[in-house]
C-alpha positions as CSV (number, residue, x, y, z in Angstrom):
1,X,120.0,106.6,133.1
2,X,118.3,104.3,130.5
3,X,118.6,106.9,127.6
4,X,121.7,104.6,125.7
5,X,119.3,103.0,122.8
6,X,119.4,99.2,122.6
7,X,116.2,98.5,120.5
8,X,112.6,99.9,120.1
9,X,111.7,97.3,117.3
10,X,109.3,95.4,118.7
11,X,110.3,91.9,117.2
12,X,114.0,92.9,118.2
13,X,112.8,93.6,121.7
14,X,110.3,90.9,122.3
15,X,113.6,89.0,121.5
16,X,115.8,90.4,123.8
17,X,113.9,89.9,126.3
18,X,112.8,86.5,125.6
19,X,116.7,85.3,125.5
20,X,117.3,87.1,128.9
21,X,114.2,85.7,130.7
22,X,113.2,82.6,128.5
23,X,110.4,80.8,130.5
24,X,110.0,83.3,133.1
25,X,108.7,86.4,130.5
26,X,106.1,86.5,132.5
27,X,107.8,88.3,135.3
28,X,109.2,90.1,132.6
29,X,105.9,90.9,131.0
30,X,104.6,92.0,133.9
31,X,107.2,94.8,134.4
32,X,106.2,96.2,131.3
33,X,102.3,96.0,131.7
34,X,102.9,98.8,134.5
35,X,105.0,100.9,132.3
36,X,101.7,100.3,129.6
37,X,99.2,103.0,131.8
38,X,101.6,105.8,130.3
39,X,102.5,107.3,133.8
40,X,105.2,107.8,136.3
41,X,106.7,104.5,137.9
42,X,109.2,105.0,140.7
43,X,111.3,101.7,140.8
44,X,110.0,100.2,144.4
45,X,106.5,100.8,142.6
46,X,107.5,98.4,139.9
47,X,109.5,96.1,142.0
48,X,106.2,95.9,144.5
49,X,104.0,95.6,141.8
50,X,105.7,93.2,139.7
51,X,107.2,91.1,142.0
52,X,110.3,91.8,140.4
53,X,113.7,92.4,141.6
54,X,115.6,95.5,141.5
55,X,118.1,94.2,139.0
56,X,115.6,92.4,136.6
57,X,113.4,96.1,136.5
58,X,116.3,97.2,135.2
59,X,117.4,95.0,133.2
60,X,114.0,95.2,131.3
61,X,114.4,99.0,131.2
62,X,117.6,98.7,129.6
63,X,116.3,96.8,126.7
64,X,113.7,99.7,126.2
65,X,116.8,101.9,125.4
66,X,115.3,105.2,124.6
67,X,111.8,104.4,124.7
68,X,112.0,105.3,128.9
69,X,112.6,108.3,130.1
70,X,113.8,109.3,133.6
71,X,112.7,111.9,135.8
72,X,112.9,112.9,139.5
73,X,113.9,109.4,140.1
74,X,110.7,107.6,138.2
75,X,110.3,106.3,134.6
76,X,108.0,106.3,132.0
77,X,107.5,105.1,128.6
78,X,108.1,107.7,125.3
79,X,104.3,108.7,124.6
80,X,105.0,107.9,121.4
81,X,106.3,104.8,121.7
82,X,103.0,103.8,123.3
83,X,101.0,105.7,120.9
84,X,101.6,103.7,118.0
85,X,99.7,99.8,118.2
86,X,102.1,98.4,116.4
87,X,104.8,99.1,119.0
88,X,104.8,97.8,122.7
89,X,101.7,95.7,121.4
90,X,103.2,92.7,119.7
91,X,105.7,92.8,123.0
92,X,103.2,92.7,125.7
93,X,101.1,89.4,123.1
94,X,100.8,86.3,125.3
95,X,100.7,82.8,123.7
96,X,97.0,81.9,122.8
97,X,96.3,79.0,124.6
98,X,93.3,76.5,123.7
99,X,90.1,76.3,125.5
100,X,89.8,74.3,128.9
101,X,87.1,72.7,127.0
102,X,88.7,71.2,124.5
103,X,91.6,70.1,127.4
104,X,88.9,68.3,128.7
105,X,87.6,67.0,125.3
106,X,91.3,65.4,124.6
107,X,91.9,64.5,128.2
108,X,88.5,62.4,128.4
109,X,89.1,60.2,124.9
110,X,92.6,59.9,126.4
111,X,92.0,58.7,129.9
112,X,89.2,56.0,128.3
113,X,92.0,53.9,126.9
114,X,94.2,53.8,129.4
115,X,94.6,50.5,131.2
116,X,94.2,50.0,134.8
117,X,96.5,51.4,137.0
118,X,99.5,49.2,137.7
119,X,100.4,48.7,141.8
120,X,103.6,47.7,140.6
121,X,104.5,51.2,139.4
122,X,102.7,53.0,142.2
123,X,100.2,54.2,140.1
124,X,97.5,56.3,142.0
125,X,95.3,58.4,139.2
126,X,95.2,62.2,139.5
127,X,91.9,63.3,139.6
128,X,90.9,65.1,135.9
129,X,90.8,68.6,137.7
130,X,94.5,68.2,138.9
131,X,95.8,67.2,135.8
132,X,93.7,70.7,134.2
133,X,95.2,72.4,136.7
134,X,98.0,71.4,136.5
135,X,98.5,72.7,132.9
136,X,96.5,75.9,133.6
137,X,99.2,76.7,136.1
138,X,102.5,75.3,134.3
139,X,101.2,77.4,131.2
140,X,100.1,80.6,133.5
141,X,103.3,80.7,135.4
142,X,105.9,80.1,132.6
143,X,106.3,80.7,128.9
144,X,106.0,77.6,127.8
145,X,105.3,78.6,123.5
146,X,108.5,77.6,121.8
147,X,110.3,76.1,124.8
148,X,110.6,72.2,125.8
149,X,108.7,70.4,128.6
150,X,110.1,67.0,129.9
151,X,107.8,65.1,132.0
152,X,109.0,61.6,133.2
153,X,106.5,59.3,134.3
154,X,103.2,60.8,132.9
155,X,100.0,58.2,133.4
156,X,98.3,60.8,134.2
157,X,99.0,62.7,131.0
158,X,100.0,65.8,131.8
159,X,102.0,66.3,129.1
160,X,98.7,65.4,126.7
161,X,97.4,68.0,128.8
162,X,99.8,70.7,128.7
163,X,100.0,70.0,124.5
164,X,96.0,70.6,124.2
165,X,96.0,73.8,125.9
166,X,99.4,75.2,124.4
167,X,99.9,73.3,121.1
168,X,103.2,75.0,120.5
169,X,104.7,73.5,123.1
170,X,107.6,70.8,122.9
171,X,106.3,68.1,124.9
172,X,108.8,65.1,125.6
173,X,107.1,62.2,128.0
174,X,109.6,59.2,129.0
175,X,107.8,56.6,130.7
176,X,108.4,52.6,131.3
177,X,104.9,51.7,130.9
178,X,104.7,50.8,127.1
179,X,100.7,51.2,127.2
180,X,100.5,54.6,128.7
181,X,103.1,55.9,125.7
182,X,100.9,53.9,123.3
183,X,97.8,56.5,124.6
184,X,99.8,59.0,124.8
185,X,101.4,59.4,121.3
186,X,97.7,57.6,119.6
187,X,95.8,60.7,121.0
188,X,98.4,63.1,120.6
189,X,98.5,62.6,116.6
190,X,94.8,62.4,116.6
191,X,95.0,66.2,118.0
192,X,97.9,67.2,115.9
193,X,99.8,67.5,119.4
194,X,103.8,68.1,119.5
195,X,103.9,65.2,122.0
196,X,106.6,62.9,121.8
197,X,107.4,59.6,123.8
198,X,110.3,57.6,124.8
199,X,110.5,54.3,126.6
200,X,112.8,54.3,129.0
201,X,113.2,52.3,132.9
202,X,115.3,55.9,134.7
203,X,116.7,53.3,136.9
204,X,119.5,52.9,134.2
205,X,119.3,56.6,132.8
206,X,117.7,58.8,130.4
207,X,118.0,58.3,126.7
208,X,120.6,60.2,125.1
209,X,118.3,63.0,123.0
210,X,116.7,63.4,126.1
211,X,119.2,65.1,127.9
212,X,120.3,68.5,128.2
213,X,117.3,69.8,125.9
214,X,114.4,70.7,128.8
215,X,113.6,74.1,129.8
216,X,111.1,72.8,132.6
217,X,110.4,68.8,134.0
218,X,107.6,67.4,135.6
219,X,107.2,64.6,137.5
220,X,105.2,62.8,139.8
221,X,107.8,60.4,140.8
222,X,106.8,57.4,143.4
223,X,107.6,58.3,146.6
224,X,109.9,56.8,148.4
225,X,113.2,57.9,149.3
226,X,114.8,56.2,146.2
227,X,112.3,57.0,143.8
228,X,112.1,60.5,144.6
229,X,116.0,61.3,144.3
230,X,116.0,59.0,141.2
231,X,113.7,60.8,139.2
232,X,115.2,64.4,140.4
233,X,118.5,63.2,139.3
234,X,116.7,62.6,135.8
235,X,115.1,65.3,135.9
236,X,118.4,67.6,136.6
237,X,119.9,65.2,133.4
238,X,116.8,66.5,131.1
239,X,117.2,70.1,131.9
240,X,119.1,72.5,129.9
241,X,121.6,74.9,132.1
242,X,120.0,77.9,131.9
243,X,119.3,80.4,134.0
244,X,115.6,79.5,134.6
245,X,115.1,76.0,134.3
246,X,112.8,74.5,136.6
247,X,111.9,71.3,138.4
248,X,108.2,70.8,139.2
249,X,108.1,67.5,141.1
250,X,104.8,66.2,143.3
251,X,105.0,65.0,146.8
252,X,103.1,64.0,149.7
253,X,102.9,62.3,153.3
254,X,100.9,61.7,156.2
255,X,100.2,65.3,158.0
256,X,102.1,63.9,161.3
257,X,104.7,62.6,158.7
258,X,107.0,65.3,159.4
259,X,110.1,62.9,158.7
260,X,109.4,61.7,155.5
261,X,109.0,64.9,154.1
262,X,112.1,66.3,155.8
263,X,114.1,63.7,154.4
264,X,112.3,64.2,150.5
265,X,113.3,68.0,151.1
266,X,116.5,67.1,152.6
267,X,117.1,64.8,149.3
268,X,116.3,67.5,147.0
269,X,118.9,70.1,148.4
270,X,121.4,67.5,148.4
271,X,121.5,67.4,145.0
272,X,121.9,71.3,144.7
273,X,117.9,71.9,144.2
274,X,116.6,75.1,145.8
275,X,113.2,74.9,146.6
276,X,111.5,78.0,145.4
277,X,107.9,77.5,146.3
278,X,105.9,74.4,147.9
279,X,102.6,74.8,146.7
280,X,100.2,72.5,149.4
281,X,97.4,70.1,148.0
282,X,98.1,71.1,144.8
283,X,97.5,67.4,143.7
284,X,93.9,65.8,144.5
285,X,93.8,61.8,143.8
286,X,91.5,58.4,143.3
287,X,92.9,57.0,146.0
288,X,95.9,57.1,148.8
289,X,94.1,57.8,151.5
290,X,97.3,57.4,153.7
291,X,98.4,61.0,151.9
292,X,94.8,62.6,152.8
293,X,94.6,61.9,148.6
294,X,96.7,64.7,148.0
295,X,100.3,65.7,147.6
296,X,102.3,69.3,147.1
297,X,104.3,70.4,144.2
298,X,107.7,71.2,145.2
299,X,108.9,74.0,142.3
300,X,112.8,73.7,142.5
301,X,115.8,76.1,140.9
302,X,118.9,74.3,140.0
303,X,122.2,75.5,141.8
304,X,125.5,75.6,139.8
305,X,125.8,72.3,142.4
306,X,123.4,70.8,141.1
307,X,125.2,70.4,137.4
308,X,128.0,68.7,139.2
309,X,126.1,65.8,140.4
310,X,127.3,62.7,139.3
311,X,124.7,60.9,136.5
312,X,124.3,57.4,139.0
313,X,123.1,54.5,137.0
314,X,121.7,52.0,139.1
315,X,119.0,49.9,138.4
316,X,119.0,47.6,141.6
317,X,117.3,50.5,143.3
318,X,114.2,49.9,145.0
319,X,112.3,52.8,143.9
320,X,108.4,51.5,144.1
321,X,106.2,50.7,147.5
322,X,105.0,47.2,145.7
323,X,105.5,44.8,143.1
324,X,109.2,43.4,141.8
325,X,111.2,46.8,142.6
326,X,109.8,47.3,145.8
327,X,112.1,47.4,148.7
328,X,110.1,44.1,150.4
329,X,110.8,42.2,146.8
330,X,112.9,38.9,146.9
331,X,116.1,38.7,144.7
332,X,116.6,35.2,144.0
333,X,114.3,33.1,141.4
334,X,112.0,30.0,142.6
335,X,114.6,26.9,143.5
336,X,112.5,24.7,141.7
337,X,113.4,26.9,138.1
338,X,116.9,27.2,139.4
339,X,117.3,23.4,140.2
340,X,115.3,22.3,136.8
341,X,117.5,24.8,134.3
342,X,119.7,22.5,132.0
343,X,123.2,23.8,131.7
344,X,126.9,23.3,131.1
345,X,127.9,25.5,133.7
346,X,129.6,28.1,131.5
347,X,126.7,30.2,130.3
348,X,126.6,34.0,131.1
349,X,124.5,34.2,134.0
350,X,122.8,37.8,134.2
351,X,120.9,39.1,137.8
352,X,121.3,37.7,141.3
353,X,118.3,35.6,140.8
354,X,120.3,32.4,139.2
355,X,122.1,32.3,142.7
356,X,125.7,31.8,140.6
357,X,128.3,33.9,141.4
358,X,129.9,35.9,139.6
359,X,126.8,37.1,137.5
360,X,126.5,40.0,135.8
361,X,124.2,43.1,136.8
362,X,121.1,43.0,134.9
363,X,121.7,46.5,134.0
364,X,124.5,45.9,132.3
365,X,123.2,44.1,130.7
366,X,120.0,45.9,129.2
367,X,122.6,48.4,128.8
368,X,123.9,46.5,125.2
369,X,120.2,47.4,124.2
370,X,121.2,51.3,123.6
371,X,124.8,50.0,122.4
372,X,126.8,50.1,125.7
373,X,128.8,47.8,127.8
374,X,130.6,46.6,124.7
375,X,132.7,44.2,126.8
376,X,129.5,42.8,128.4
377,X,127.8,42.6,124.7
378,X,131.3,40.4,123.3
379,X,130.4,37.8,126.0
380,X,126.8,37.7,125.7
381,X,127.9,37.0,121.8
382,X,130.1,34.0,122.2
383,X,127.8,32.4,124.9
384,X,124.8,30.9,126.1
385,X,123.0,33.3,128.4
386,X,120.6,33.1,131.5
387,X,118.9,36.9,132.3
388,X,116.8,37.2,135.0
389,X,113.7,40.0,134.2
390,X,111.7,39.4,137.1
391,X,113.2,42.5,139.7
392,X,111.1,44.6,137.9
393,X,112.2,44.5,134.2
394,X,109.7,42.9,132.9
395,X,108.8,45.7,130.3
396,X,112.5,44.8,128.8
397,X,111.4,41.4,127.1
398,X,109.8,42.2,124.1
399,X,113.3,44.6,123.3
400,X,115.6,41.6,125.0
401,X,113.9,39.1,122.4
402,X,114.7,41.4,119.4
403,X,117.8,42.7,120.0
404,X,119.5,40.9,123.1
405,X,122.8,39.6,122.4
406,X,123.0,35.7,122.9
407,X,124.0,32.6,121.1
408,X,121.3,31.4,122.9
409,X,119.4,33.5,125.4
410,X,117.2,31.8,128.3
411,X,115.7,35.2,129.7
412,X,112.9,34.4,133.5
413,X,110.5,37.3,133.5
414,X,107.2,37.6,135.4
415,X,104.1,35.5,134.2
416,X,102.4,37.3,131.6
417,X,105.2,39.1,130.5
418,X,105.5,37.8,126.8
419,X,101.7,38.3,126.4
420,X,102.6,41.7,125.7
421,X,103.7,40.7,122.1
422,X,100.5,39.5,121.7
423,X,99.3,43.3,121.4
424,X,101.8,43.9,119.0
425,X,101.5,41.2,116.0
426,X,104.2,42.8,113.8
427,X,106.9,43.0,116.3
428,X,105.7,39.3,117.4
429,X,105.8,37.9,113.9
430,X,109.5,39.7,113.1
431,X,110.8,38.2,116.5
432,X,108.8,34.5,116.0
433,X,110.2,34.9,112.0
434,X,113.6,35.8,113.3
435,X,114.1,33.4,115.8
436,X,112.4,30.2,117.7
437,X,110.8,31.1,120.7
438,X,110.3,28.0,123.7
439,X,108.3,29.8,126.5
440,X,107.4,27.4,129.8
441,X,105.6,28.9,132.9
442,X,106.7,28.0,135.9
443,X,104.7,28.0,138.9
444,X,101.9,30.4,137.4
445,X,104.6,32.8,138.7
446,X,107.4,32.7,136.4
447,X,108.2,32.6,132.8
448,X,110.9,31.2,131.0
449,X,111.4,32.5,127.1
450,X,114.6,30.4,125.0
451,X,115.1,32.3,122.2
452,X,117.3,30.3,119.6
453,X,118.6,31.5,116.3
454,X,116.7,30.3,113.2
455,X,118.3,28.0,111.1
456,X,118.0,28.0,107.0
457,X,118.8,32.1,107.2
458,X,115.4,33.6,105.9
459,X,115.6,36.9,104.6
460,X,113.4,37.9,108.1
461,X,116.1,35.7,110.1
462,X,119.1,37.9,108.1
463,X,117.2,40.8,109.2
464,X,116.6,40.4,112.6
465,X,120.2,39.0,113.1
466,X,121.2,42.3,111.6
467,X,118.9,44.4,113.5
468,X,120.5,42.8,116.8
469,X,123.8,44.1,115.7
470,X,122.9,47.8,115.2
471,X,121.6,48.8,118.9
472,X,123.5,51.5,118.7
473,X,122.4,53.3,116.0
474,X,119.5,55.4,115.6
475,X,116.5,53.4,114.6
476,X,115.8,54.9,111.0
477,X,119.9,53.5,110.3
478,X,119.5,50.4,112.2
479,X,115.9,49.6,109.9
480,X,118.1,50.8,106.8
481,X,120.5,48.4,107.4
482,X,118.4,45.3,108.5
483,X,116.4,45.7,105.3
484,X,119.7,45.5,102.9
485,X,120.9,42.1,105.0
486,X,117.2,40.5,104.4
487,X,116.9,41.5,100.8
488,X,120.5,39.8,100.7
489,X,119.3,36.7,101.7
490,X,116.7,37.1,99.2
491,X,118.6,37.3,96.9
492,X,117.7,41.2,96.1
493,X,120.7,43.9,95.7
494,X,119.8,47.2,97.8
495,X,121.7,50.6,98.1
496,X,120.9,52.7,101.3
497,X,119.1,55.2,99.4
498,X,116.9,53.0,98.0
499,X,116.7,50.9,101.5
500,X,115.9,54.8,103.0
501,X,113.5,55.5,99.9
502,X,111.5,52.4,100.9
503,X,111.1,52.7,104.7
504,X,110.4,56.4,103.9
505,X,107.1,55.3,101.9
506,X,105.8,53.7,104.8
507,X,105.7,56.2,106.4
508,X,107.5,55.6,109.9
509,X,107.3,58.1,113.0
510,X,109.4,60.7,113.5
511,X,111.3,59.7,116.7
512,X,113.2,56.7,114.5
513,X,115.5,59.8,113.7
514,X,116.3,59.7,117.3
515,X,115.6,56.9,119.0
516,X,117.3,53.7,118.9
517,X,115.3,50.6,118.4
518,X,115.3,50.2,122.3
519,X,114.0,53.9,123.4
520,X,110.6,53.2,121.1
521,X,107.5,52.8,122.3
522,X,105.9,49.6,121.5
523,X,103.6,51.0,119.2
524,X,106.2,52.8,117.3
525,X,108.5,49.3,117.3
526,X,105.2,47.5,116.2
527,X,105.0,50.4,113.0
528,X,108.4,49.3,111.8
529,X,108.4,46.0,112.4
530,X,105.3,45.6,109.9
531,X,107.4,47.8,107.5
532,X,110.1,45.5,107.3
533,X,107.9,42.5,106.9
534,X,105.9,44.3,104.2
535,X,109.2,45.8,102.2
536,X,110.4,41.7,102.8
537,X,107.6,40.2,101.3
538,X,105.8,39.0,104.8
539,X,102.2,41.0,104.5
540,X,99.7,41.3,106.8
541,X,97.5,38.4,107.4
């Protein structure tokens, strides 16, 4: 029955079956470890023991051609085959996987820099033996070595986690919070960690590379109705169709609740996710004491439905309990900013907040950041424009200021908001070098940034204007080009190789081989931002 050879080489057949059974090898694995003892296995004793089906036993078999052997209805494996180490041993190898000490060494330096957690964004902290569990368990149940994690929404670094205790992992976080990916990729590189972030608000989609590439997600969305289906649509956008992607996503109510969680569960299947396991109080937290300070995982198979789910955009959602994109938060700015804002009447008004009608979504308009909505970006060009960032963009300034288009842009954002420059200086003095900033608070409540174009075109003013221009390219192209514009100005003749050979010296990240200028981290902006000024002649003070 499984006499027709297929391979016995052991890199061929650790091969084979890593193709057929990609993450879940284990299951696989474990078929094999029975077969290891050298006896007779009838097939119900492999299935039972295994606690794998029928077809994939023999499926498994069938790769070990004519290394099994059949008799009165049981198998076995050649003794030779099993006699020599250098056969079914390299096969049956797992991963090596670091020590849960050091997970705990890199998880404790991490967790000391990260910032307070933000009510806005729902943040309750995992307690440190969750987040060790977690990866424990992600990296016990699947084979993770060589394959791609996506986790969105990660302040509890679990994808730092995950890294330290299998480094050869491909680790992709994609989070809104521009500190937490700051901690994230700083401690990362200090462990040598294939950890790579992306800035990104879901409500208006997952960056391009993103997608399609995932062999299992993560996430421990906010939970609320909105917020849960929204990240599982993301989620379903990162995977890669495959026959064992998976969807680990983290969920909990009230015990007498029984509502909410029907309707999470009911979400879920809606969106052709089969629920393969709901593991209780798999999460322990500091805090929500309304969830008993716990919450499930919910492990969930993709359906062919679920590929034929339409990608929604929509970043008016109300996907957080508190703070700006709650679903108690008001739409429409303070009348006394509304009624003291100077205008002709003709500017492109952006968000309901401005109470003028027709105005343009706000996520349209942040959409011109990644090079979309061209029709939206032509206005914006020829125009003056008002953009409201206070229904929970406010993380979107410092990328509006660079790169927003606008003859002159007028942009309302939360108080605070533009302080967040004022942790990155380089990106703060390209923007301030670029263009002239106004900022006025309003009501301790509110601020209000003008961002005008600088006159007497400085070779950081040609570069910036340039740099606006090229959202849609990747961020290494978009640098390249910026750089030959401000040399220009400066009088200073560059070709791109020698504009690539320069930005190569300093020695920029990775991801601006990917990423436009708008999907970077803060931190990673910052690193270029300080290149340019250094290759344009605008040190470090």
């Amino acid at each position: 029955m499984y006499s027709a050879p297929v391979t016995t080489n052991p890199a061929e057949l650790r091969s084979g079956i890593e193709r057929y059974w990609g993450i879940d090898l284990p299951l696989a694995l474990g078929v094999l470890e029975q077969l290891a003892d050298g006896g007779s296995h009838r097939m119900a004793e492999l299935v039972a023991r295994s606690g794998v089906s029928r077809e994939g036993v023999k499926q498994v078999l069938g790769l070990l051609g004519s290394a099994v052997s059949a008799e009165d209805r049981a198998v076995r494996l050649d003794p030779d085959f099993l006699a020599a180490p250098d056969q079914l041993r390299p096969v049956l190898t797992r991963p090596d996987r670091g020590t849960e000490e050091r997970l705990r060494t890199v998880l404790a330096a991490a967790r000391a820099d990260l910032p307070a957690p933000r009510r806005d964004l729902d943040h309750v902290p995992a307690t440190v033996d969750t987040v060790v569990h977690r990866a424990l368990w992600l990296t016990e149940r699947f084979h993770l070595a060589g394959h791609r994690l996506l986790v969105l929404g990660d302040r509890d670094l679990t994808g730092l986690a995950v890294a330290a205790l299998l480094p050869s992992v491909q680790v992709t976080v994609v989070d809104v919070d521009d500190t937490v990916l700051g901690v994230l990729g700083e401690h990362a590189r200090r462990a040598a960690l294939d950890v790579r972030t992306w800035f990104a608000d879901l409500r208006l989609g997952l960056p391009e590379p993103v997608r399609d590439g995932a062999d299992l997600v993560f996430t421990d969305p906010p939970y609320t109705a909105d917020g849960i289906g929204l990240f599982a649509r993301r989620g379903l956008e990162g995977l890669r169709r495959s026959g064992w992607a998976r969807m680990a996503i983290c969920y909990g109510s009230g015990e007498r609740q029984v509502e909410l969680s029907f309707q999470v569960q009911r979400a879920l299947t809606r969106l052709g996710l089969m629920l393969e396991a709901v593991l209780p109080r798999f999460n322990t937290y500091q805090g929500a004491e309304a969830l008993g300070s716990a919450s499930s995982l919910y492990l969930c198979r993709p359906t062919k439905h679920a590929w034929k789910q339409p990608g929604a955009e929509d970043g008016r959602l109300r996907i957080y309990s508190h703070g700006a994109s709650s679903l108690e938060s008001a739409d429409r700015l303070p009348a006394g900013l509304i009624g003291g804002q100077q205008g002709t009447g003709e500017e492109l008004t952006v968000g309901e907040g401005w109470g003028r009608h027709p105005a343009v979504p706000v996520p349209d308009y942040l959409a011109t950041l990644t090079g979309e909505a061209p029709g939206v970006r032509k206005r914006a060009m020829s125009s003056a424009v008002w953009l409201d960032l206070t229904a929970g963009f406010a993380g979107q300034l410092p990328r509006v200021l660079l790169c927003g288009p606008g003859r002159e842009l007028t942009v309302a954002a939360p108080a605070g908001a533009q302080d967040t420059l004022a942790g990155h200086p380089h990106l703060d003095r390209l923007i301030r070098a670029g263009y002239r900033l106004e900022v006025r608070q309003f009501d301790g409540r509110v601020a209000v940034v003008t961002r005008r174009a600088e006159g007497g075109g400085s070779p950081v003013a040609a570069a910036a204007a340039e740099l606006a221009k090229r959202t849609g390219a990747v961020a290494a192209n978009a640098l390249r080009e910026a750089l030959i514009t401000g040399c220009r100005a400066a009088g200073r003749q560059l070709s791109k190789n020698e504009a690539r050979a320069l930005l190569a010296e300093a020695g920029l990240p990775a991801a601006m081989q990917l990423a436009r200028p708008a999907e970077l981290p803060l931190t990673e902006l910052d690193a270029a931002a300080r290149a340019l000024l250094g290759i344009l002649g605008y040190p470090d003070h």
